[in-house]
C-alpha positions in Angstrom: 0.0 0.0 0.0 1.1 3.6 -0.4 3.1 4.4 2.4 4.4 8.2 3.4 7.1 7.4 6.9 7.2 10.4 8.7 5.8 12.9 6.6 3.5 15.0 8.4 5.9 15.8 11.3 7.3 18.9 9.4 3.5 19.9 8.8 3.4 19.5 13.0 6.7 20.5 13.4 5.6 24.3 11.6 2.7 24.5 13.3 3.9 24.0 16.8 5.9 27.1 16.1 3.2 29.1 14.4 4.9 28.4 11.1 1.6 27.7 9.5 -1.9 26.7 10.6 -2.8 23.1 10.6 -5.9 22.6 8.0 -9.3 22.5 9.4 -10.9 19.3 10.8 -13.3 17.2 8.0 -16.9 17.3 9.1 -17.5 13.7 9.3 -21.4 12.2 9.4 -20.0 8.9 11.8 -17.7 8.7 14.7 -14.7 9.7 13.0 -13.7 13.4 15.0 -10.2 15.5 15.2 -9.2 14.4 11.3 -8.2 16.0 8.4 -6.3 16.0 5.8 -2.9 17.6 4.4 -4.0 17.1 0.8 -7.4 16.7 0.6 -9.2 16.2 -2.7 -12.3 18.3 -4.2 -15.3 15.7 -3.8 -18.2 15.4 -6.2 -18.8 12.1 -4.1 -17.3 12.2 -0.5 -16.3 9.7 1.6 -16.9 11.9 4.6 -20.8 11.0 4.9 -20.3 7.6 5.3 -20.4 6.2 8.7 -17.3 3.8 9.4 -14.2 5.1 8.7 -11.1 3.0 9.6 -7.1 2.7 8.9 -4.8 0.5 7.5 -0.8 0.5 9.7 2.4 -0.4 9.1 5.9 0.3 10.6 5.7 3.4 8.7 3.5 5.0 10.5 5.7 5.2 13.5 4.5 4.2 17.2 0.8 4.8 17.1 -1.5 5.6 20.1 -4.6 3.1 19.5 -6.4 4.3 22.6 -6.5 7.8 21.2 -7.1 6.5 17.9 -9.9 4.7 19.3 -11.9 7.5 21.7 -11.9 9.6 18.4 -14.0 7.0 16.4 -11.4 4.8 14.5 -13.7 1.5 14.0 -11.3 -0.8 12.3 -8.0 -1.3 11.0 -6.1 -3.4 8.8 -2.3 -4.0 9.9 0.4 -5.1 7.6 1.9 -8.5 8.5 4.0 -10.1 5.7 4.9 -9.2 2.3 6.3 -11.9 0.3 7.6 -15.3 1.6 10.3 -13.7 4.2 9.5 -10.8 5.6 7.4 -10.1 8.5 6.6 -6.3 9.3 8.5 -4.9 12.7 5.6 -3.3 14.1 2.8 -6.1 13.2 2.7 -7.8 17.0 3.1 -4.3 18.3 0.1 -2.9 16.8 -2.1 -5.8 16.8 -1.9 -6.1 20.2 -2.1 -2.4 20.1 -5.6 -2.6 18.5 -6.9 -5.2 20.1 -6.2 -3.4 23.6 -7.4 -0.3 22.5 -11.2 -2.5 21.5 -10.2 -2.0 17.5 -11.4 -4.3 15.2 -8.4 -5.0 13.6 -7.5 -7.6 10.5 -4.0 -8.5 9.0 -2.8 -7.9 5.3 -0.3 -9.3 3.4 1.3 -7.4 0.3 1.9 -10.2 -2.7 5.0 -10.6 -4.5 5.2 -11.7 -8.2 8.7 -13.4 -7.9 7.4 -15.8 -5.4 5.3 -18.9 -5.3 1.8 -18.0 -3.7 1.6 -21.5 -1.6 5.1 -20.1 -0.3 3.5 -16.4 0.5 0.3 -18.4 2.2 2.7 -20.1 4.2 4.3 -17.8 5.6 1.2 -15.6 6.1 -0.2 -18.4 8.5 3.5 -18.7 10.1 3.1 -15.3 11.5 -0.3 -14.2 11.8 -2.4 -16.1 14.8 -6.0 -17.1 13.9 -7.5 -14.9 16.6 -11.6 -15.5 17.0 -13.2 -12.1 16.3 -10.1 -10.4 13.9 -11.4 -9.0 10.8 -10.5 -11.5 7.5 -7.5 -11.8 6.4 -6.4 -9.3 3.6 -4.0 -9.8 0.4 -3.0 -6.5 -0.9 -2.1 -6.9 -4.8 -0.8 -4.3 -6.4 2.0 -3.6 -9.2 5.6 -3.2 -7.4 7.7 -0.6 -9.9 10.5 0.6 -7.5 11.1 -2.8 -6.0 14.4 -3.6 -6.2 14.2 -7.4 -6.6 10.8 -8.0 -8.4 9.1 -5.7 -10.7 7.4 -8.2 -13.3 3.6 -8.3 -14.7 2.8 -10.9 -14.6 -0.4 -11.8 -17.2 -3.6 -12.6 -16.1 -3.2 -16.6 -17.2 -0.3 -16.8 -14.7 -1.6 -14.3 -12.1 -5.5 -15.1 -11.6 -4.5 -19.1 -10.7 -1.9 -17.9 -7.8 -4.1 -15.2 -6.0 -7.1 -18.0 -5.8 -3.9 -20.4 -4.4 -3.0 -17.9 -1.7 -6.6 -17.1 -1.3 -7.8 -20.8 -0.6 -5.4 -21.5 1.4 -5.7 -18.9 3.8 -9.9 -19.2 3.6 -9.1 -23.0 4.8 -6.7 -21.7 7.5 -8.4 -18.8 9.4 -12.2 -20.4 8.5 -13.4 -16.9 6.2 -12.8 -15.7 2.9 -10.3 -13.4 3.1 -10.6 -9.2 1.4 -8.7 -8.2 -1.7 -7.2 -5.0 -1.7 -6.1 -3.2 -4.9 -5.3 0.0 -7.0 -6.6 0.8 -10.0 -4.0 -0.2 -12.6 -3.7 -3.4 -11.9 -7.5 -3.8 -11.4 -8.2 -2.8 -14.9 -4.9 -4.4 -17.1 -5.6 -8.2 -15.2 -9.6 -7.6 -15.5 -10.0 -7.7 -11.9 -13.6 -7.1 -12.4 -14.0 -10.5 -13.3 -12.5 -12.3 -11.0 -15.4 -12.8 -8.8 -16.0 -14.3 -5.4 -14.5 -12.3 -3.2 -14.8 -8.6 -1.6 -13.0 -5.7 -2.7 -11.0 -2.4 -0.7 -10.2 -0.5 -3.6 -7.9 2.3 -3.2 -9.4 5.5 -5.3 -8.2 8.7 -3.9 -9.2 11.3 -6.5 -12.7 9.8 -7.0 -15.8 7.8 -5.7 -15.5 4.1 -6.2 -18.6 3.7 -8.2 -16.8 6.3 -10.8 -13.2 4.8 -10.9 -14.2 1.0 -11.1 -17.8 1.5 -12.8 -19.9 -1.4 -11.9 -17.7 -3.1 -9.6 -18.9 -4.1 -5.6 -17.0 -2.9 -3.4 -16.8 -3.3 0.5 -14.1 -1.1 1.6 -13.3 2.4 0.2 -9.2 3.8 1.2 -9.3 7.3 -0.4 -6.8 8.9 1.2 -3.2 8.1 2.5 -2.4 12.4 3.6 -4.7 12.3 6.3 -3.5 13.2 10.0 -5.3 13.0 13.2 -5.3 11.5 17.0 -2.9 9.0 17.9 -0.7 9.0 14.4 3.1 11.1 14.6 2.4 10.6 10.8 0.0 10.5 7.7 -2.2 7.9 7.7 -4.6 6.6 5.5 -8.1 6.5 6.0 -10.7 4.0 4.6 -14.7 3.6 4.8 -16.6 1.0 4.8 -19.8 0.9 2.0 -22.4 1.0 4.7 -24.0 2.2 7.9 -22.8 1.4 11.3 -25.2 -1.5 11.8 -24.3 -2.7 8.4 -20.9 -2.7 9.8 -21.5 -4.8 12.7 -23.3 -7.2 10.6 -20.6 -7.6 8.3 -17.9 -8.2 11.0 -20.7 -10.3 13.1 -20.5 -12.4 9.7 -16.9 -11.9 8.2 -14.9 -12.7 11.3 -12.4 -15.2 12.5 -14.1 -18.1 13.9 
């Protein structure tokens, strides 16, 4: 996922000194209070009247203060675990115990890697992340990877569709629910990921409404911004909603959770 370390403490760092004025809180219609955004994008559908607004964390963000994040209205958040077969994210344990403390629904995500076998990525997945009853489903996040320095392949659809349903299966059979696929919009429209079918979608669409940017397509989750800063972040964060109301939100994680 797109990931800013640090970013917004010169932003803080100004304002604390009367440098310049921190932007104005977004109005939200749910819980969400004290947030805003250092770059924020001219609506003609906003995400601010949904209800549910939640984050996704990483080691990126920095040391991260989940009871503030929490008393302010954050209802969920997804936290990176693994990317590929070998690496396991510093902060994961730290801020899924952070969450979980804090009353956060929290969920773990794992970023795919082309040069890898998916059974391999799966694996590992399950090494690291416990099935905990009552954590959101698992995520993959599968996006292209252009300044990686060890794996920047496309690979086509015939070769990429039959290793995201491997690592998909295998970590439905695992943590006993289908797991979330999170993507961007590039790779969602070159590998036709509008017909892949049978599972539910974040989709990542910062400068418009999901409905506009992947035209016919359900989605569940909504990130549509990564600039945003607020309670309990030293940095940007991004911010996601959820395609419902806050009772359609309790049903879904009543339904979607970890066995």
């Amino acid at each position: 996922m797109f990931r800013r370390a640090l970013l917004a403490l010169p932003l803080l760092a100004l304002v604390a000194c009367g440098g310049a004025r921190a932007p104005e809180p977004v109005s939200y219609h749910g819980s969400l209070r004290g947030y805003t955004d250092n770059d924020p994008h001219d609506w003609t559908r906003s995400p601010y009247g949904l209800e549910v607004h939640g984050t996704d964390a990483s080691r990126h963000n920095g040391p991260i203060d989940w009871r503030a994040a929490a008393a302010n209205g954050m209802s969920f958040v997804w936290i990176k675990a693994t990317e590929g077969g070998d690496r396991l994210d510093p902060a994961f344990h730290r801020n899924w115990e952070g969450a979980a403390q804090a009353g956060i629904p929290r969920g773990a995500y794992h970023v795919f890697y082309f040069c890898r076998s998916a059974a391999e990525q799966a694996e590992w997945f399950i090494r690291n992340v416990p099935r905990t009853p009552g954590a959101m489903p698992p995520v993959l996040d599968v996006e292209w990877t252009p300044l990686s320095p060890t794996c920047t392949i496309r690979p086509p659809k015939e070769q990429l569709w039959p290793e995201l349903r491997t690592f998909l299966r295998m970590l439905e059979q695992h943590y006993g629910t289908r797991p979330v696929i999170y993507t961007v919009p590039d790779l969602f429209d070159e590998r036709d990921m509008n017909q892949f079918g049978g599972y539910e979608y974040w989709l990542r669409s910062t400068a418009a409404h999901p409905s506009e940017r992947y035209p016919g397509t359900p989605w569940t989750f909504w990130q549509y911004t990564s600039t945003a800063v607020g309670p309990g972040f030293q940095s940007e964060l991004d911010l996601n909603a959820f395609n419902g109301n806050a009772a359609g939100f309790a049903q879904w994680f009543a339904r979607r959770q970890v066995p």
